[in-house]
DSSP file (Angstrom, degrees, kcal/mol; ACC not computed):
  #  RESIDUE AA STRUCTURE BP1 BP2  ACC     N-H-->O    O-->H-N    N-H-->O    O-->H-N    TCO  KAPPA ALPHA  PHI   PSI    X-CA   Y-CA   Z-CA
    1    1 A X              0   0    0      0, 0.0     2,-0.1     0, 0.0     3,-0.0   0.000 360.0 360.0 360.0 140.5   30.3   27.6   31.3
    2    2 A X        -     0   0    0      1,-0.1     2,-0.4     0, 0.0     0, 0.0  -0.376 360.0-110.9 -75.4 134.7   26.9   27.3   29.3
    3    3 A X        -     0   0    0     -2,-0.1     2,-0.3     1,-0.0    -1,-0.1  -0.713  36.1-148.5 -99.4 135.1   23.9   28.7   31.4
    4    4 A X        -     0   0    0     -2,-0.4     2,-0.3    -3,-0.0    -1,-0.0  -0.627   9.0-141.2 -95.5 149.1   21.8   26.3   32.4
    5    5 A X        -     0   0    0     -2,-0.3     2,-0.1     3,-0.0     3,-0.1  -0.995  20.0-141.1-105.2 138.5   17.6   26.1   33.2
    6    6 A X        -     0   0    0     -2,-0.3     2,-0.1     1,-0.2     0, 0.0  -0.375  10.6-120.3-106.1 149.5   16.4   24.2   35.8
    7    7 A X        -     0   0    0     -2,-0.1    -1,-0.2     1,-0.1     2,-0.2  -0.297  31.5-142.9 -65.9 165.2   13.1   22.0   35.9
    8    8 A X        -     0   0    0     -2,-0.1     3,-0.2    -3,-0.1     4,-0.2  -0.561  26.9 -96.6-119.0-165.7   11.1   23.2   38.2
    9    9 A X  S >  S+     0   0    0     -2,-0.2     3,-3.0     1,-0.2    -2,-0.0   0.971 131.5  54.1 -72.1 -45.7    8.7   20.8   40.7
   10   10 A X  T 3  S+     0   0    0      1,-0.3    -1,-0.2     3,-0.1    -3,-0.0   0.414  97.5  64.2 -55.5  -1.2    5.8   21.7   38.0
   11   11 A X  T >  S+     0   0    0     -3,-0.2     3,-1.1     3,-0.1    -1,-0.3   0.501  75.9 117.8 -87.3 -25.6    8.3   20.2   35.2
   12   12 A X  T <  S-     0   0    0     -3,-3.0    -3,-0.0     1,-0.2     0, 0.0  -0.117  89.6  -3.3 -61.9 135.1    8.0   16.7   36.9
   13   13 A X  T 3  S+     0   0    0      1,-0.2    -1,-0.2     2,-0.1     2,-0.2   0.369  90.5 143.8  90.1 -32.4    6.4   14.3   34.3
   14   14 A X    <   -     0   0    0     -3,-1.1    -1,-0.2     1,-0.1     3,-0.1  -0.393  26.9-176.6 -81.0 125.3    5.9   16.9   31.5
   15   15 A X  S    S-     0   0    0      1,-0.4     2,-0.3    -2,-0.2    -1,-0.1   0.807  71.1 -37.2 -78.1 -40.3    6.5   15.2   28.0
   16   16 A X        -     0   0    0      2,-0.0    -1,-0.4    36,-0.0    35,-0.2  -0.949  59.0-110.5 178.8 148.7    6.0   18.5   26.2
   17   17 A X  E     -a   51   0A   0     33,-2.2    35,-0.6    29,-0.3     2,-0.3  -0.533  30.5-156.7 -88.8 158.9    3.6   22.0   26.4
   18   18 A X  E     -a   52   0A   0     33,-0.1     2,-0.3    -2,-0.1    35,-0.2  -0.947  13.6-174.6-123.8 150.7    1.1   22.4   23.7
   19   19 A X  E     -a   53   0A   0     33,-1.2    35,-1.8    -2,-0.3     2,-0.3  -0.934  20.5-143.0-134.3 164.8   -0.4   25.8   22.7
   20   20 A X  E     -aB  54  29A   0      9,-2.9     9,-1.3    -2,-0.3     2,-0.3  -0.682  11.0-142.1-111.7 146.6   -3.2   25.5   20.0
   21   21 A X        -     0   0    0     33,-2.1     2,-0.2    -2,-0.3     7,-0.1  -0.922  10.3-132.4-124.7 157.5   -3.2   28.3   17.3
   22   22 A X        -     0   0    0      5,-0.5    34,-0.2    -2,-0.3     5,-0.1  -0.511  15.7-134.4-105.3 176.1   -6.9   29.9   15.8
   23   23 A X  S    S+     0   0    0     -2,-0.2    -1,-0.1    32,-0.1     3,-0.0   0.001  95.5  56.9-121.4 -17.5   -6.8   30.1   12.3
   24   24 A X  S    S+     0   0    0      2,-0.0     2,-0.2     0, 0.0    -1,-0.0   0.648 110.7  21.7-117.0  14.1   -8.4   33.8   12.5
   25   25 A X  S    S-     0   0    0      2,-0.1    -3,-0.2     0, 0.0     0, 0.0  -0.909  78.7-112.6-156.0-168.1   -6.1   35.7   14.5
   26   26 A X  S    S+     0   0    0     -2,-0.2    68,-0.8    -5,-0.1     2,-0.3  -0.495  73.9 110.0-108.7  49.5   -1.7   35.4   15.7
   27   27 A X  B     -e   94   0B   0     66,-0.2    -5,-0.5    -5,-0.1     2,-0.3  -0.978  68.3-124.6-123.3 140.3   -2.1   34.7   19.4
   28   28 A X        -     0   0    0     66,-1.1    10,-3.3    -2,-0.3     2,-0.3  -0.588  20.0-140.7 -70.2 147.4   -1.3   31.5   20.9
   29   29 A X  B     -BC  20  37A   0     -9,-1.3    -9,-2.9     8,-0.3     8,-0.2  -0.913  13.5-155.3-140.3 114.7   -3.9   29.7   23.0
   30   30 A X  S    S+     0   0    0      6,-1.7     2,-0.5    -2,-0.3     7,-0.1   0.554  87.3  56.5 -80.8  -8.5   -3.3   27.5   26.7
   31   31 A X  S >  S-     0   0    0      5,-0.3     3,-2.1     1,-0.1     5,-0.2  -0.926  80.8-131.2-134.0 159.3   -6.7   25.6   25.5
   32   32 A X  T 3  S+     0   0    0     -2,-0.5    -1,-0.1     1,-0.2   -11,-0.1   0.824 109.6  57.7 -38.6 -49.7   -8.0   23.8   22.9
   33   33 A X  T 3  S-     0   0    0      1,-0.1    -1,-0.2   -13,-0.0     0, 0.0   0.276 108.1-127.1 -71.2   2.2  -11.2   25.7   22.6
   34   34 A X  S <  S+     0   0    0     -3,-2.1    -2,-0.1     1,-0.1     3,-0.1   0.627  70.8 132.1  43.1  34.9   -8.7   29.0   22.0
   35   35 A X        +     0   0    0      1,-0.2     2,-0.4     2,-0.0    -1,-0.1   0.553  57.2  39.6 -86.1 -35.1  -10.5   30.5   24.6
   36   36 A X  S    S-     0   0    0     -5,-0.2    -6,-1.7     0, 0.0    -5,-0.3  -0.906  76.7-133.5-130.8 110.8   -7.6   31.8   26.7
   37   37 A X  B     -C   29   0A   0     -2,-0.4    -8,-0.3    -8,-0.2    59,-0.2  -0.055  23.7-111.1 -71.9 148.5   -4.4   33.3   25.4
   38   38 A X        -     0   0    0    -10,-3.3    58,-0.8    56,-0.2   -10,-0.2  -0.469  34.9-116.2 -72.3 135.2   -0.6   32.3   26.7
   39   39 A X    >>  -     0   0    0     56,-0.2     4,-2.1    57,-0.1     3,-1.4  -0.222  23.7 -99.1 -57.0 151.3    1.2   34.7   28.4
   40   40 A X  H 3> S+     0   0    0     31,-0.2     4,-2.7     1,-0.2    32,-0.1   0.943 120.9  25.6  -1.4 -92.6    4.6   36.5   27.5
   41   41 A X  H 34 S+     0   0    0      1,-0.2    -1,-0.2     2,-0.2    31,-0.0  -0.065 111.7  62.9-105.1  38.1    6.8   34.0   29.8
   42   42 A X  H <> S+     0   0    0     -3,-1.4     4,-1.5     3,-0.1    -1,-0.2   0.548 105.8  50.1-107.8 -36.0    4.7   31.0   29.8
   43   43 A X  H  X S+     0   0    0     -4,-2.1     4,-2.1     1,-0.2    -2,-0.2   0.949 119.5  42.9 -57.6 -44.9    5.3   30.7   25.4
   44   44 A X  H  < S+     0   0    0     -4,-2.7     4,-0.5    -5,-0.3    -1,-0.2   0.779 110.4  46.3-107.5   4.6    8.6   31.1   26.2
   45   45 A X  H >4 S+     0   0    0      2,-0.2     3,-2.0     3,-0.1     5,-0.2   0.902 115.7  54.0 -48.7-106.9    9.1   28.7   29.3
   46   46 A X  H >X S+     0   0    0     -4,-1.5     4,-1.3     1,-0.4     3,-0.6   0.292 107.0  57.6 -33.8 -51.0    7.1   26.3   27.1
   47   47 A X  T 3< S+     0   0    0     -4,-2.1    -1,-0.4     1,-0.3     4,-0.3   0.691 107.2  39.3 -40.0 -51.9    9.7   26.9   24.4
   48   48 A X  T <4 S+     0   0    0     -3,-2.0    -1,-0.3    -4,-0.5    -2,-0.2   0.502 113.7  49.2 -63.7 -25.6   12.3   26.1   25.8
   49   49 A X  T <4 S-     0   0    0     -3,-0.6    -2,-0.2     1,-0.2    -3,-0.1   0.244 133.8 -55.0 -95.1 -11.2   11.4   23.2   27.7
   50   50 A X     <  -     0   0    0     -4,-1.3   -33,-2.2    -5,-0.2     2,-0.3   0.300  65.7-174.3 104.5 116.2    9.6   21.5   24.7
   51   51 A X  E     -a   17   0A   0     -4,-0.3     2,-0.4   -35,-0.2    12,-0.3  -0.927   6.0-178.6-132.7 134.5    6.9   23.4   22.9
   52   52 A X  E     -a   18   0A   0    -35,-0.6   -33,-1.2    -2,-0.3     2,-0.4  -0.983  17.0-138.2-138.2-179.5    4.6   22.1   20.2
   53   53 A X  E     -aD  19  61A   0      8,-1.0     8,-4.3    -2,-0.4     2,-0.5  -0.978   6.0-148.2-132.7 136.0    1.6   24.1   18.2
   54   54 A X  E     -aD  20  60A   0    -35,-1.8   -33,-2.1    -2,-0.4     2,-0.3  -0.876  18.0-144.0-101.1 128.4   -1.6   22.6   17.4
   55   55 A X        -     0   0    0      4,-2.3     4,-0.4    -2,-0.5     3,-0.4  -0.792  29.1-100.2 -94.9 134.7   -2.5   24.0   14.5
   56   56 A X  S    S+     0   0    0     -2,-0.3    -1,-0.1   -34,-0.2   -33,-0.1   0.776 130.2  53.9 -44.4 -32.5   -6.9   24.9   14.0
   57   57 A X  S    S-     0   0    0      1,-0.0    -1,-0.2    -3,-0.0     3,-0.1   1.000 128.3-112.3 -55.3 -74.2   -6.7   21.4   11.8
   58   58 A X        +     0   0    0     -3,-0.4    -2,-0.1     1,-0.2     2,-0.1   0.374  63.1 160.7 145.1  39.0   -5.2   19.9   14.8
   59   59 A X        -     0   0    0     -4,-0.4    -4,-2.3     1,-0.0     2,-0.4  -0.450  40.4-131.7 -58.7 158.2   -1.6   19.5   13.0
   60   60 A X  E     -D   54   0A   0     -6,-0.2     2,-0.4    -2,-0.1    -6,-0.2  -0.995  28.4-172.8-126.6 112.7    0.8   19.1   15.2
   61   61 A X  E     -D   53   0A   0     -8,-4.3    -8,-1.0    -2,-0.4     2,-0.5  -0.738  19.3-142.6-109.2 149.4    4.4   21.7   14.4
   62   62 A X        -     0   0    0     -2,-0.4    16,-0.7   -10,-0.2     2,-0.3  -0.960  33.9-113.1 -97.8 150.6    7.4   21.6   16.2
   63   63 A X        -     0   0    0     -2,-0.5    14,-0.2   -12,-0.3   -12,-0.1  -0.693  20.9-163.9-101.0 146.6    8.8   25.3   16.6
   64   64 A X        +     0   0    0     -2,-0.3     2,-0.4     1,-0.2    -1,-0.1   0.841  68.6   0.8 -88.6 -52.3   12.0   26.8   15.0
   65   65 A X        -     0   0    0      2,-0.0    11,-1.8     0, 0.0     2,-0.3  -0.894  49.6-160.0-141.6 123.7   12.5   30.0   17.1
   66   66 A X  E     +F   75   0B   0     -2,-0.4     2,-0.3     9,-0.2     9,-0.2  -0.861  16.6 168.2-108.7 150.9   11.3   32.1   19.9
   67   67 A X  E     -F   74   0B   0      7,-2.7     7,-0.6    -2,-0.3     2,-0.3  -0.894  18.7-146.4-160.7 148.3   11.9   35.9   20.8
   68   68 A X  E     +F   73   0B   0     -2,-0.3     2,-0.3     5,-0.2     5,-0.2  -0.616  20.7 163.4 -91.5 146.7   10.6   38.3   23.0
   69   69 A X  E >   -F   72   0B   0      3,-2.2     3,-2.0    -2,-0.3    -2,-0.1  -0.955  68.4  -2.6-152.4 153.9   10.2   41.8   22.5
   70   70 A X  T 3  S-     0   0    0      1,-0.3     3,-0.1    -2,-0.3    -2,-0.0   0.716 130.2 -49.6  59.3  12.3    8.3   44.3   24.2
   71   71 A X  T 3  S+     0   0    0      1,-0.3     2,-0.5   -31,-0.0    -1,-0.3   0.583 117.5 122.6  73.9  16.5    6.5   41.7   26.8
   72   72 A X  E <   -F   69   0B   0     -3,-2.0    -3,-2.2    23,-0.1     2,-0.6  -0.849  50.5-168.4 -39.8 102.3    5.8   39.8   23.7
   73   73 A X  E     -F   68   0B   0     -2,-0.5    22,-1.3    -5,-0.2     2,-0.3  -0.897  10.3-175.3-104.1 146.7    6.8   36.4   23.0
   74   74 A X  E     -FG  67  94B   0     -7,-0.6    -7,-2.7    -2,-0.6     2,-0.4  -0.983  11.6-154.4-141.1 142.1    6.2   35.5   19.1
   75   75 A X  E     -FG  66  93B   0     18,-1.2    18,-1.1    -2,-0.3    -9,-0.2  -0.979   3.1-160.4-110.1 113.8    7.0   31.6   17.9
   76   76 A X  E     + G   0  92B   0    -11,-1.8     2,-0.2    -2,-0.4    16,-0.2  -0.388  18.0 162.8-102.7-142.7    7.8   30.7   14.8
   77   77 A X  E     - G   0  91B   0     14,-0.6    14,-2.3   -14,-0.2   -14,-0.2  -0.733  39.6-100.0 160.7 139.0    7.4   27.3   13.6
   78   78 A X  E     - G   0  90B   0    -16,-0.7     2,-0.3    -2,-0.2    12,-0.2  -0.559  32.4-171.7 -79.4 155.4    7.4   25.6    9.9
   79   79 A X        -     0   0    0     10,-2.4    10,-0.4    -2,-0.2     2,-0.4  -0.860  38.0 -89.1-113.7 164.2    3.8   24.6    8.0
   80   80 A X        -     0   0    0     -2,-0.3     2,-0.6     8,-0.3     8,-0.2  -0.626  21.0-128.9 -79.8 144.4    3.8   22.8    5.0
   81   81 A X        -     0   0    0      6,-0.9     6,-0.2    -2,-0.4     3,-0.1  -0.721  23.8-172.1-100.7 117.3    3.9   24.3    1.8
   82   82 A X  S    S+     0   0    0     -2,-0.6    -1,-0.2     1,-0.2     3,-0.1   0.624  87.4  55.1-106.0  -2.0    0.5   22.4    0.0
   83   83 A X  S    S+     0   0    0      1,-0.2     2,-0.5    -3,-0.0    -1,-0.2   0.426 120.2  23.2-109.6 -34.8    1.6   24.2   -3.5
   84   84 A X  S >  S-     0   0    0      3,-0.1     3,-2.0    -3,-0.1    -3,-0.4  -0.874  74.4-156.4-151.3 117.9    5.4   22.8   -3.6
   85   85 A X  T 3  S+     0   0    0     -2,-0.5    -3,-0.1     1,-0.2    -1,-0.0   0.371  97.7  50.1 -88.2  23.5    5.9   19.3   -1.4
   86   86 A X  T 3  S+     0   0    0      2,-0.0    -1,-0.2    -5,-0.0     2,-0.2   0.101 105.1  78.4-147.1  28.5    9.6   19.9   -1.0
   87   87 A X    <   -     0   0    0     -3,-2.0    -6,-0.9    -6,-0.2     2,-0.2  -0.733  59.0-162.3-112.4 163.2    8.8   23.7    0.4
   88   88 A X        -     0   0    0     -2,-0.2     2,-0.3    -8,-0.2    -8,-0.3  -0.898   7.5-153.2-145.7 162.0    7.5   25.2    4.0
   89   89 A X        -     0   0    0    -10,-0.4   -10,-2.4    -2,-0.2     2,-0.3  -0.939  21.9-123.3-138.3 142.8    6.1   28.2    4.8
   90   90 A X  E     - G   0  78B   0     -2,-0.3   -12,-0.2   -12,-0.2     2,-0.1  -0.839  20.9-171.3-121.7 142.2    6.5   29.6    8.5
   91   91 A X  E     - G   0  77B   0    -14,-2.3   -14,-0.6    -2,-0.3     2,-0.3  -0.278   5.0-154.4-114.4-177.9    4.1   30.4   10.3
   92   92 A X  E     - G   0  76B   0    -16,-0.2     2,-0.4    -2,-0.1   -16,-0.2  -0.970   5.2-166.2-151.9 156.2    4.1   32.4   14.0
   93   93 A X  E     - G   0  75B   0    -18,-1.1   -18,-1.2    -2,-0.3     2,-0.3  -0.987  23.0-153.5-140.7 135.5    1.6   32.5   17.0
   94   94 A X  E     -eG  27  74B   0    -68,-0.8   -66,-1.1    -2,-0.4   -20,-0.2  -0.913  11.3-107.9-123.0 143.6    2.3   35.4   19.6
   95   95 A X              0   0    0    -22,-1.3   -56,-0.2    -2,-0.3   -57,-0.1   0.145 360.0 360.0 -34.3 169.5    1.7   36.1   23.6
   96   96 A X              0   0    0    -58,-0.8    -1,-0.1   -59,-0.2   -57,-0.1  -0.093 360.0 360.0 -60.4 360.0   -0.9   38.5   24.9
């Protein structure tokens, strides 16, 4: 049988997580103002549950892959390629 994950009570309602990425460093960000960085196993709860990344423009990516290593969570997630318009170039935003 395929292993399932459960909502939790704090899942009720929730359309989708955001984390915001800075333009000047790899770590993902729980606020806009990129003031506080996302834990390990809140990027990859988020991930799993429906994740998107706000990009410092305030693009909006959907993300491709997560994996932890090392109490690490790293996202990747396509950008657009502004150089060839039928290319992307992936990008990643990483835990704390």
């Amino acid at each position: 049988m395929v292993e399932k994950v459960w909502n939790n009570s704090e899942d009720v309602n929730v359309a989708v997580r955001k984390v915001y990425a800075k333009a000047s460093d790899a770590y993902g960000y729980i606020d806009s103002e990129c003031k506080t960085k996302v834990k390990a196993e809140e990027l990859e709860n988020a991930f799993i549950k429906g994740l998107i990344v706000v990009g410092s423009d305030g693009t909006i990516y959907k993300p491709i892959s997560c994996k932890v290593a090392s109490k690490v969570a790293t996202v990747t997630y396509a950008t657009t390629d502004s150089t060839t318009a039928t290319s992307a170039k992936l990008a990643t935003i990483k835990s704390e």
